[in-house]
BALOBA-1460 file (C-alpha; in Angstrom, 3 decimals):
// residues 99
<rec num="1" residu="x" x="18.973" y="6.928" z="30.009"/>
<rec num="2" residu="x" x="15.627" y="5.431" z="30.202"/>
<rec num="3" residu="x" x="14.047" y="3.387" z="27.216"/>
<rec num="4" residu="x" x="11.312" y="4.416" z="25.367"/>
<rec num="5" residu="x" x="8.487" y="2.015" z="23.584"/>
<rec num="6" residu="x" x="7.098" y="3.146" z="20.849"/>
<rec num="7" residu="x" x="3.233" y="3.839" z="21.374"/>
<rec num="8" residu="x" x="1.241" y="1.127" z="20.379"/>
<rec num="9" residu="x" x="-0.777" y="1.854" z="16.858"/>
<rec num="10" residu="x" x="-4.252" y="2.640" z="16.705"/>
<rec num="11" residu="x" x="-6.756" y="0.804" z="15.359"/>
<rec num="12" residu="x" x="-6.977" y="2.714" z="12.298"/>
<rec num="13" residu="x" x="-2.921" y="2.362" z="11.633"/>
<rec num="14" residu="x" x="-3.702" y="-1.401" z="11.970"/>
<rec num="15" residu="x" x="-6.065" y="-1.684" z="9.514"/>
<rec num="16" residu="x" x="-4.258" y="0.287" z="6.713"/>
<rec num="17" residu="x" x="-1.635" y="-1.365" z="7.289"/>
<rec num="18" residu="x" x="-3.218" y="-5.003" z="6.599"/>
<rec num="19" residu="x" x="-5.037" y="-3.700" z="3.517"/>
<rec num="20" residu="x" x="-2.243" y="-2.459" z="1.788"/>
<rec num="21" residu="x" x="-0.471" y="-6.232" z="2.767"/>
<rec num="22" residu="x" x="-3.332" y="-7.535" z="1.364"/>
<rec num="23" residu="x" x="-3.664" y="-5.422" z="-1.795"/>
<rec num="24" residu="x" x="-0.146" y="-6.280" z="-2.349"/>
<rec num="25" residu="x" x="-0.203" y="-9.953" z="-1.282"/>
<rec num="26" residu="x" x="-3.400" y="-10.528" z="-3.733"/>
<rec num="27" residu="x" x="-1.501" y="-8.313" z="-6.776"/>
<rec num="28" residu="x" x="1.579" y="-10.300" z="-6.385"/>
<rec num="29" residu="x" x="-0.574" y="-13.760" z="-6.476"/>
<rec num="30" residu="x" x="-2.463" y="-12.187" z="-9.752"/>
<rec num="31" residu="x" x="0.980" y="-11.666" z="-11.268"/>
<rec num="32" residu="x" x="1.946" y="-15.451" z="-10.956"/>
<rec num="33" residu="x" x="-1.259" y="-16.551" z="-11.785"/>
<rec num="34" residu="x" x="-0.465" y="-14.390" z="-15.305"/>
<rec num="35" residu="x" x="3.093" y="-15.713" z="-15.707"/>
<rec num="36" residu="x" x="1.693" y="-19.181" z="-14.923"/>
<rec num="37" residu="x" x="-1.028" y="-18.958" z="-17.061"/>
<rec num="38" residu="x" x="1.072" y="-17.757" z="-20.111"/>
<rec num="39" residu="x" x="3.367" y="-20.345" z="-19.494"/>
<rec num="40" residu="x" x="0.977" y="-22.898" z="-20.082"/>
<rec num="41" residu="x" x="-0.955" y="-21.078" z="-23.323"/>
<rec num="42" residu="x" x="-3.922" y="-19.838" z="-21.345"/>
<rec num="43" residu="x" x="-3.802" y="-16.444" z="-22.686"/>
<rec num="44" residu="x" x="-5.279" y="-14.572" z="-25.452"/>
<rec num="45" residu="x" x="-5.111" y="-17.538" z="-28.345"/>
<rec num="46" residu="x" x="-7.031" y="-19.779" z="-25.990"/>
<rec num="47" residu="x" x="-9.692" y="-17.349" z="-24.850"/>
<rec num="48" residu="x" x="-8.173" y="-15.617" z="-22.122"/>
<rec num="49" residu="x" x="-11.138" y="-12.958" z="-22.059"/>
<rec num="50" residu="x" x="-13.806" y="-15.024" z="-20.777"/>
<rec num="51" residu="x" x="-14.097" y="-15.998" z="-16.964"/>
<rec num="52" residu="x" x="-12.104" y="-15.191" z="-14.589"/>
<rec num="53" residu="x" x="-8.719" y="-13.836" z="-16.444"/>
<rec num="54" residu="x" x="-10.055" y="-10.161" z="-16.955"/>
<rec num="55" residu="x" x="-9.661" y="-9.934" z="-13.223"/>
<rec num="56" residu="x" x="-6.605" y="-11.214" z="-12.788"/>
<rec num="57" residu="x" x="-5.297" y="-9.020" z="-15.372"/>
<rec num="58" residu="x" x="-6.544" y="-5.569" z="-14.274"/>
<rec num="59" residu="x" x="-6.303" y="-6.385" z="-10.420"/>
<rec num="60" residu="x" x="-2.684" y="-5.599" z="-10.094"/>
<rec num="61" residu="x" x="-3.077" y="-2.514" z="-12.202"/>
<rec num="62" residu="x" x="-5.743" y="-1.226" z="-9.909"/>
<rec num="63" residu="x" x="-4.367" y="-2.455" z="-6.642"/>
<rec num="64" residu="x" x="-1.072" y="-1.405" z="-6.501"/>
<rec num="65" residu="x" x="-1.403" y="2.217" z="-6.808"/>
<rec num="66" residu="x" x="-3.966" y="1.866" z="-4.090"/>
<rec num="67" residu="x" x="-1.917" y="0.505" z="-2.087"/>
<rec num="68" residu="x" x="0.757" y="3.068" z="-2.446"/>
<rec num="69" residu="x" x="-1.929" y="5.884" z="-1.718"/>
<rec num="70" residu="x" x="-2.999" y="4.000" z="1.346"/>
<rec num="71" residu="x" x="0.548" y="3.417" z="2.126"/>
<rec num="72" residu="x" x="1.250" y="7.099" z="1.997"/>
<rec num="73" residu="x" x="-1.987" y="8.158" z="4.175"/>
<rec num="74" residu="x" x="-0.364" y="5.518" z="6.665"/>
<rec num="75" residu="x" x="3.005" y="7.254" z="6.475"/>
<rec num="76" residu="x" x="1.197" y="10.646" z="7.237"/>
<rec num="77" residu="x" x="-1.299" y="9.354" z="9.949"/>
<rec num="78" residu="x" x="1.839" y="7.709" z="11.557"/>
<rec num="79" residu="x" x="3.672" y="10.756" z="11.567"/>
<rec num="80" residu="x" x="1.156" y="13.074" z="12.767"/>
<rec num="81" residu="x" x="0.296" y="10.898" z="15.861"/>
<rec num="82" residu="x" x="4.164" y="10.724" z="16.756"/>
<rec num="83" residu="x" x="4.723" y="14.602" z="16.154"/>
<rec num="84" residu="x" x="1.188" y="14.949" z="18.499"/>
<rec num="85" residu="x" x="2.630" y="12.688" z="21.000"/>
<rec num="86" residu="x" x="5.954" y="14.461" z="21.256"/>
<rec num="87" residu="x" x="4.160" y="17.892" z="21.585"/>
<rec num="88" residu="x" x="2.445" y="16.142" z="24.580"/>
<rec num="89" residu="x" x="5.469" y="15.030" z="26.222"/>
<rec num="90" residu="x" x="7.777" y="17.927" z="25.509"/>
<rec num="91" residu="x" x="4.371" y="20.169" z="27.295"/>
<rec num="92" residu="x" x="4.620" y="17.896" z="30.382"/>
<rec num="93" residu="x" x="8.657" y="18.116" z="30.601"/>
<rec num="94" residu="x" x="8.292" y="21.999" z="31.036"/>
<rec num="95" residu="x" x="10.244" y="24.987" z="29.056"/>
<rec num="96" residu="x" x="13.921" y="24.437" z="28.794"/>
<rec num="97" residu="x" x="16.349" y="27.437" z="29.244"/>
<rec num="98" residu="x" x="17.173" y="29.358" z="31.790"/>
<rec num="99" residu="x" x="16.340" y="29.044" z="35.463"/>
């Protein structure tokens, strides 16, 4: 039985795949900066709507479903080039079945 790599991913697949790390990576930072930020009273009593804390707020709340869509499309891209390349090599094998 021979071993088969799997087919190395396109350029596309690549880059999906580091923006929804990213996305998620930058969410997850947001989220401590929140928890951090709340810890040490730099939420709404102290003026938590000015500057910079808007962001941090709705960031997560944006990125993460984006993330999940692009991590979907990923899914789907990924298994459409695998079902493509099996086609492929199942049409150079030849039909099975009776000879």
């Amino acid at each position: 039985m021979t071993q088969q790599t799997p087919p190395p991913a396109s350029r596309f697949q690549r880059v999906l795949a580091y923006i929804v790390a990213a996305l998620v990576v930058v969410s997850l930072v947001c989220i401590a900066a929140v928890l951090i930020g709340s810890a040490l009273g730099g939420m709404p009593q102290q003026g938590s709507g000015q500057g910079l804390w808007p962001v941090v707020f709705l960031f997560p709340l944006i990125a993460f479903p984006v993330a999940f869509v692009l991590l979907i499309v990923l899914l789907v891209v990924t298994a459409r080039q695998r079902r493509l390349e099996a086609k492929a090599a199942q049409g150079q094998q030849g039909p099975k079945g009776r000879r």
